[in-house]
Structures are given as C-alpha cells and as structure tokens.
ZAMARGU-4260 file (C-alpha; in steps of 0.2 Angstrom, whole numbers, plus 5000, padded with zeros to 4 digits):
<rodrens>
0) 4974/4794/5179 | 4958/4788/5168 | 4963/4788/5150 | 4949/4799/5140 | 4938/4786/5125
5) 4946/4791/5108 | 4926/4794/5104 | 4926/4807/5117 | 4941/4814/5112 | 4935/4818/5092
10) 4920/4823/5099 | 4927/4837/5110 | 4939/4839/5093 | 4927/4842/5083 | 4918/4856/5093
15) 4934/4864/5098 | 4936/4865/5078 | 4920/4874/5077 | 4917/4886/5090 | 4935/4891/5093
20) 4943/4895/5077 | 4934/4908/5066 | 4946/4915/5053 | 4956/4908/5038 | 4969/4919/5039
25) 4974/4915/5057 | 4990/4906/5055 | 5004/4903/5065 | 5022/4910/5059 | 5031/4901/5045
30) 5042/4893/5060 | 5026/4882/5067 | 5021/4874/5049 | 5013/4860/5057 | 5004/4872/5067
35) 4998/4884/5052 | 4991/4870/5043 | 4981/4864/5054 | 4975/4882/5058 | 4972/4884/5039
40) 4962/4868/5036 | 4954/4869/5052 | 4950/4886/5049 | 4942/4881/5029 | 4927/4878/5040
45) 4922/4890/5050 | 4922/4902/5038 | 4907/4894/5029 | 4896/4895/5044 | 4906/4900/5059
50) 4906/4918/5069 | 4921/4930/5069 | 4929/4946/5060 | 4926/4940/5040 | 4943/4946/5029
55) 4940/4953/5013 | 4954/4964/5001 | 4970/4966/4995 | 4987/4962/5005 | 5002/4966/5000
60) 5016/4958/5009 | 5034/4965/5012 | 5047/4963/5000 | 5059/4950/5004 | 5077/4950/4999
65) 5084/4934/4992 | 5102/4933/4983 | 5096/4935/4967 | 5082/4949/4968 | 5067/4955/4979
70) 5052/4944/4980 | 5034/4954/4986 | 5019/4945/4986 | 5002/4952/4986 | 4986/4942/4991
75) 4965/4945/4987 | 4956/4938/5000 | 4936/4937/5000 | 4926/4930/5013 | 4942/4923/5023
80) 4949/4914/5008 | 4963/4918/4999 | 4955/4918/4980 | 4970/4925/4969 | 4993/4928/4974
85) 5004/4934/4964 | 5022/4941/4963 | 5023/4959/4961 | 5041/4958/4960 | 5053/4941/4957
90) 5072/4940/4953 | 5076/4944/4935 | 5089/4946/4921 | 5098/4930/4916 | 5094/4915/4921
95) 5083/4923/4934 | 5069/4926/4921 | 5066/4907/4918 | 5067/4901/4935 | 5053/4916/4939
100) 5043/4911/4927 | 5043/4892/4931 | 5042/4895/4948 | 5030/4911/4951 | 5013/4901/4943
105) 5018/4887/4953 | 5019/4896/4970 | 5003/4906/4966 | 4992/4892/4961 | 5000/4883/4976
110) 4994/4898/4990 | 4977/4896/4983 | 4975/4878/4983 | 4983/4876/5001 | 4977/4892/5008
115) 4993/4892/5018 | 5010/4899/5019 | 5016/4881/5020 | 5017/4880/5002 | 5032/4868/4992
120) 5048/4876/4985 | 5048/4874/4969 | 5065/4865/4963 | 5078/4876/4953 | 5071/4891/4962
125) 5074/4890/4980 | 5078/4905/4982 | 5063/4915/4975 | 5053/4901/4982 | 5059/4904/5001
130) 5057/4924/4999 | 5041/4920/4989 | 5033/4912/5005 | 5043/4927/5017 | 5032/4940/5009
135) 5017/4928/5009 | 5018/4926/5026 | 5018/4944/5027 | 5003/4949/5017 | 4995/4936/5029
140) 4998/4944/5043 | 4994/4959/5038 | 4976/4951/5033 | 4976/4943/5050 | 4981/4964/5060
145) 4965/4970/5047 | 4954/4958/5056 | 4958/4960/5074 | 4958/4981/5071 | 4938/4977/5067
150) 4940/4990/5053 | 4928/4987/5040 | 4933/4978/5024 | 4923/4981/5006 | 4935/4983/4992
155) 4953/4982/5000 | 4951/4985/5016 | 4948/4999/5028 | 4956/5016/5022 | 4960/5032/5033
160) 4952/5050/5024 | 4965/5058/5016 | 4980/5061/5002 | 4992/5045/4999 | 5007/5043/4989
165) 5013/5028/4985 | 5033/5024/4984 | 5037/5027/4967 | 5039/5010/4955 | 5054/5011/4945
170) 5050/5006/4926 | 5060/5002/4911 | 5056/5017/4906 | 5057/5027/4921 | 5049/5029/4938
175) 5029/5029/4941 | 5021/5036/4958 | 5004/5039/4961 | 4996/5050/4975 | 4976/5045/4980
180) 4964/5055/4989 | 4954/5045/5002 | 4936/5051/5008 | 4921/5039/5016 | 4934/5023/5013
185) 4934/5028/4993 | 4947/5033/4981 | 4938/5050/4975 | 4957/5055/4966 | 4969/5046/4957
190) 4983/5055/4950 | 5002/5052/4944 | 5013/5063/4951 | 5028/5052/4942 | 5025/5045/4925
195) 5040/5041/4911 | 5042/5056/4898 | 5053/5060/4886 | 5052/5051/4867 | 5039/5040/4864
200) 5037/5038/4883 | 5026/5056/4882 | 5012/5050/4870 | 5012/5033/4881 | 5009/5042/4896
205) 4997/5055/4889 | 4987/5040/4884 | 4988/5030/4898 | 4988/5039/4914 | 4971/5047/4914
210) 4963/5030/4909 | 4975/5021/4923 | 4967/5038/4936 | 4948/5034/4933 | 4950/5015/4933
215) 4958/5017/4951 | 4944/5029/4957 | 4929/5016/4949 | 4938/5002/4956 | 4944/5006/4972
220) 4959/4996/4973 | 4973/4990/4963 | 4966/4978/4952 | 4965/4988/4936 | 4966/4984/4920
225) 4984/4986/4910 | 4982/5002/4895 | 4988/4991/4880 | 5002/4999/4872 | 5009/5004/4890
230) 5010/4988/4898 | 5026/4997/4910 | 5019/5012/4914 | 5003/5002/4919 | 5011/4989/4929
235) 5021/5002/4939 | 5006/5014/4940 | 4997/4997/4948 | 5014/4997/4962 | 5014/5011/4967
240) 4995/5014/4969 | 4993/4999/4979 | 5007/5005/4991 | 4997/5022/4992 | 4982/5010/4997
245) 4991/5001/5010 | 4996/5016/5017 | 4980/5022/5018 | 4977/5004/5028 | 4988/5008/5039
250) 4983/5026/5043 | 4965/5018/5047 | 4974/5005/5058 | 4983/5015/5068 | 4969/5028/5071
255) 4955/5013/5073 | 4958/5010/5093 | 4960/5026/5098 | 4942/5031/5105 | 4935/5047/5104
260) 4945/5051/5121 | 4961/5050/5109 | 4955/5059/5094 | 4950/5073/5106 | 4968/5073/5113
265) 4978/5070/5099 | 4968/5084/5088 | 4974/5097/5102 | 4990/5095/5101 | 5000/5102/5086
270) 5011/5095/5076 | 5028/5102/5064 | 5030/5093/5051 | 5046/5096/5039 | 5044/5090/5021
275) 5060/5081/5010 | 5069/5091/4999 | 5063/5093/4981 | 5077/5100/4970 | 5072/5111/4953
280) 5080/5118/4941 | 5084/5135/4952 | 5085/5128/4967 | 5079/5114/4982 | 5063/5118/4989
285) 5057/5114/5008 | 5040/5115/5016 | 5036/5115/5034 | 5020/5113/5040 | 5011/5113/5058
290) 4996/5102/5060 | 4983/5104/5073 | 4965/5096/5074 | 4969/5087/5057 | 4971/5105/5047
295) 4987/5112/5041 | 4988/5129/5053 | 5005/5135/5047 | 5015/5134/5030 | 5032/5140/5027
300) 5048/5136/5015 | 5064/5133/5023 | 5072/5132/5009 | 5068/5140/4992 | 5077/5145/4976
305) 5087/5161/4978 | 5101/5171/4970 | 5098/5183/4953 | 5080/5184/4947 | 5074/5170/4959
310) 5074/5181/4974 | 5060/5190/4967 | 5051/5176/4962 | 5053/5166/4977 | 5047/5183/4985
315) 5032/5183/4975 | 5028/5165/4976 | 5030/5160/4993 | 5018/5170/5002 | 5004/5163/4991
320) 5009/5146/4994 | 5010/5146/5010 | 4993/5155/5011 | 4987/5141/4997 | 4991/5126/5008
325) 4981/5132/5022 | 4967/5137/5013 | 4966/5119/5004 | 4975/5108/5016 | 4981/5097/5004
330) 4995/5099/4991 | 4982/5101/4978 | 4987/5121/4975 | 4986/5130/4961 | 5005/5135/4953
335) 5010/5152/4955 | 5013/5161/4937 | 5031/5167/4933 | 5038/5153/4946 | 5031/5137/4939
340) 5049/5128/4947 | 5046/5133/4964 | 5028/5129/4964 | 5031/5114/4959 | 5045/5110/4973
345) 5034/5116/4986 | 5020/5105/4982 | 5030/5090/4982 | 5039/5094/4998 | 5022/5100/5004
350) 5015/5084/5001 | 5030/5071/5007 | 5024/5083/5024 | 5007/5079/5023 | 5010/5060/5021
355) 5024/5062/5036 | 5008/5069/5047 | 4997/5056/5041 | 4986/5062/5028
</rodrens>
C-alpha cells in the first residue's frame, strides 16, 4: 500500500480542522480527554471565522456529589468561548472552606484558559476538583444540546413563553425561590415567592428583593448584581433565578423540533395536571388543573382547609379561585378577603401545576 507524504497529510489536516469542526463547545465526554482537547483547540479556530451554530449564554451544569459536599458549576459562554466559570456551590464547613477557596479560583481560571473540561485537579482538593470538572462537563453539554436545537441565543439562551420557578436556594438565613415570567425570550417578571423573614431578615428582604426583581428583568439573566447589606439573600435570589432560567431553556428545547404538525396536535389534546400540596395554617391546599391549547380550561381544589369556620371560607373562596386561574392562566390571582391562607395555598399549588405542564 503507498504510504501518504507527511506534507499531504498536514495539508489535508489542516483542511479537515477548518471546514469540519465549527463549535468550541463540541467536546467529547470527560472519558476521551485526549479527544476533547483536541476538539477544544481545534475548535478555537473555527469560531473566529468558520460556519456553524454560534453559542452564546449561561450554563449551569448539574450538581455533583462528591464526599464532602455538592460541587455545581455554571459557565458564560459568548461567541463559542467560554469567557467566565464559577462554582455556585463547593464543599464547606471545616476544613472544607480552605480547600474551596484555594481550589475554586484555580479551576475557574483553569476552564477559561484551556476552554476545556480537561482541566488539572487541584492538589489538597481532589475531591471538589473531580466533581468541579463533573458538573463542568455538564454545563458543557448543555451548551453543546443549545446549539444543536438551533434555538436562538442573545442573553442566556433561548427561553420558552411562560411562568418559571426556580428550586428554592437555601440560605443562612432561610430559603429564597424566585418565579419568572417569560414572553418574546425576555424576563418581563421577576418576583420571590421565598425570601428569609423574621428579625432583621424582614428589613433585608424589604430592601433587597425588589431591587434583586428589576435587575433580573433589565438584565435578563442571572448575572445581577449582589444588594450590599444582603449578600445571602442575593446569592440565593441569583440560584434559584437561574434554575428558573434553565427551566425556561429547557421548555424551549423540548418544544423547538416539534413543527407546527406537533403544536397542532399537542394543543388538542388536554392535559390534568395536579399541583404539590401547600400546607397553611388551617389546612393543605391542592389544585388540579386541565390544560388544553396551552390555556388552563379547568380549575379545582382537591384539597382545602375544612372543619369550624374554614368550611365557610373554603366555600366562599374556592369558587373564585378556580374561576381566577382560568381567567388569568397563571398563578398570578388576586387573594380572596377573609381567606388570605387558602389563597395563598392555592396559588402555590396552582403554580407547582403550572410548571408541571410546562408553563
């Protein structure tokens, strides 16, 4: 067999490297590392000139569990290139906090510099440093799904219409959760529906919440700025409003192949949904919905508050909500006076129903 010139072979190398790989992002599994650097490097390239889906937003990679603690990375990528990592949560308590913050800066600087998951463990910390580069690997696949969906990327990815809330981010000081409403791939409402109270935790919030609700909607991701004087209200504020926004991803992903063939179908077909149970101080409250063409078409409580004076009120207040939720499609209702308990139930089990259909 005629051995190929090692000329011809860099030459056909070379255009291999340029017409065949187009995104930054596209690396092998952590299992290949010889593989995913070279798609990384090769990759560098191509994204200064070369065609394909460009990748630009905010990843959030799954958590991983390591011995001493979770480790969740989350990633900004503009233009295919990963241009800022960070740990959103690490090991702590004990020895745990030095060995997080030696190692966190270290990995992070290292993920921008190499532009890979095939990053160095950093010594003393081998455990965060393997579950650092787990969820890495994650968030970059998730970057890598985003670009082969074709959805559209602006500031942090493509985002189905409609109400998300995120999975509530416990604090020192108690848990935050935020719910945000989605319209033309925008945030148009930011809100807390968790926040710390009691003590000083009530002026901190009453401060920092609405500040923390219009920087989400200006910027339109995650990457707000910390209310000073509320660093852990913010920093869980900041959690749980990008696992709001990754949901959001995800709704838009799902939905993105569909055609209009399979809107058509799926808007026909009606859909019960039951919401979790949210317990008050008279009672659990549970809201089932039906869903057809992407309206709520049918409330009811399968569940509510009952015994004594809460029969009446239940009576009174049930109807209205049920009529409320239809009318808005959305968990944004007013509360029923005289049954300020219920109402509140019902909206948060009539909105864990809306994000169980989708939206």
């Amino acid at each position: 067999m005629r051995k190929s010139h090692p000329l011809r072979r860099v030459v056909l190398a070379t255009a291999a490297t340029v017409s065949g790989i187009v995104l930054l992002l596209s690396l092998k599994p952590s299992s290949d590392p010889g593989a995913a650097q070279a798609a990384g490097a090769a990759a560098q390239g191509s994204a200064q000139g070369g065609a394909g889906a460009v990748v630009s937003g905010t990843m959030t990679g799954d958590a991983a569990q390591t011995q001493y603690g979770a480790v969740q990375v989350r990633i900004t990528v503009v233009n295919n290139r990963i241009t800022k990592a960070e740990a959103v949560q690490a090991p702590k308590g004990g020895t745990s906090d030095q060995k997080t913050a030696l190692a966190v800066p270290k990995l992070n600087a290292d993920v921008v510099a190499k532009q890979s998951p095939n990053i160095d463990t950093v010594s003393g910390a081998t455990y965060t440093s393997e579950g650092y580069k787990k969820s890495l690997q994650s968030a970059i696949d998730k970057a890598n799904a985003s670009a082969g969906s074709g959805a559209s990327q602006g500031s942090g990815g493509a985002q189905a219409a409609g109400t998300f809330t995120g999975d509530a981010a416990q604090t020192q000081y108690g848990a935050v959760q935020v719910r945000i409403t989605v319209a033309g791939g925008k945030i148009t409402k930011a809100e807390a529906v968790q926040a710390p109270k009691g003590g000083t935790s009530d002026q901190k919030t009453a401060l920092a919440v609405p500040k923390l609700n219009a920087a989400a909607v200006t910027a339109g991701s995650a990457e707000i700025d910390t209310v000073s004087s509320a660093t852990y209200t913010s920093e869980g504020y900041k959690k749980s409003l990008q696992s709001a926004l990754d949901k959001a991803k995800a709704a838009a992903g799902s939905s993105s192949g569909s055609g209009d063939a399979g809107a058509s179908s799926g808007a026909a077909q009606a859909r019960t949904v039951t919401g979790s149970v949210a317990q008050t101080q008279y009672g659990a409250v549970q809201v089932r919905i039906t869903v057809a063409g992407g309206k709520i078409t049918k409330a009811e409580a399968v569940q509510a508050p009952k015994g004594g004076t809460s029969d009446q009120k239940t009576a009174l207040a049930i109807p209205k909500l049920n009529a409320a939720a239809v009318a808005a499609g959305s968990a944004d209702i007013d509360t029923v006076s005289s049954a300020t308990f219920t109402s509140e139930g019902y909206k948060k089990s009539l909105q864990s129903a809306l994000d169980q259909a989708g939206g």
